[in-house]
C-alpha positions in Angstrom: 79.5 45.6 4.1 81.6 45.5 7.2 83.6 41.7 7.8 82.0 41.9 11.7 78.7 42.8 10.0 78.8 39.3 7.6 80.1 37.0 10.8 77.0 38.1 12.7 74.7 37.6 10.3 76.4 34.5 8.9 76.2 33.0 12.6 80.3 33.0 12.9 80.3 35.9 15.4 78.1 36.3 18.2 77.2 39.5 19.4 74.8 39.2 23.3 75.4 43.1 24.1 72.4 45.3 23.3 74.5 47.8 23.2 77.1 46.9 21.0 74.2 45.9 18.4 72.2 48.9 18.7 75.4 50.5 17.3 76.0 48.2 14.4 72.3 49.1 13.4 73.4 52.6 13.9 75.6 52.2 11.7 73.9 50.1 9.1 70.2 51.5 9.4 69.2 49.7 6.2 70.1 46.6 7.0 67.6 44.0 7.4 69.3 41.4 8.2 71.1 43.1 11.4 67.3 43.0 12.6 66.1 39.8 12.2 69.5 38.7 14.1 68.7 41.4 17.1 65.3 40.3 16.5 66.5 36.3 17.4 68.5 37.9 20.2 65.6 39.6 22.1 63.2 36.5 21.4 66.2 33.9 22.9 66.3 36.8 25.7 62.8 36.3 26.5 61.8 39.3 24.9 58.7 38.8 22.7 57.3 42.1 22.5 60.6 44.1 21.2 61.6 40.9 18.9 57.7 41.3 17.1 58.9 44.9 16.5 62.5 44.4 15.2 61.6 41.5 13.1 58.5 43.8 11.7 61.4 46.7 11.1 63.3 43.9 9.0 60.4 42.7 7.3 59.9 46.4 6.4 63.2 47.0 5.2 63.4 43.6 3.5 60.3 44.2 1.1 61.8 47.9 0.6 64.7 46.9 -0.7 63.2 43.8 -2.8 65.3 41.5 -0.7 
């Protein structure tokens, strides 16, 4: 796994660009933990609705992969 990848879901880095994540999870599609971290992101942005989906997407891809 990319170094950027493990600060941002260790909490060291800090990514606030939707656009720079979307391309992270572009990039790592499988990863589960990218979208509970986007998910936080929309919810602290006031974004309810998109956070319920991306944390349901992680969820998915959590049980999936028996994570």
């Amino acid at each position: 796994m990319n170094g950027i990848v493990e600060g941002i879901i260790g909490g060291t880095i800090t990514v606030t660009n939707y656009e720079a994540f979307n391309s992270l999870m572009v990039q790592y599609p499988d990863n589960p933990d990218l979208y509970y971290v986007y998910a936080d992101l929309l919810k602290n942005n006031f974004q309810k609705q998109s956070a319920a989906s991306f944390y349901d997407k992680a969820a998915h891809f959590s049980l999936s992969s028996g994570n």
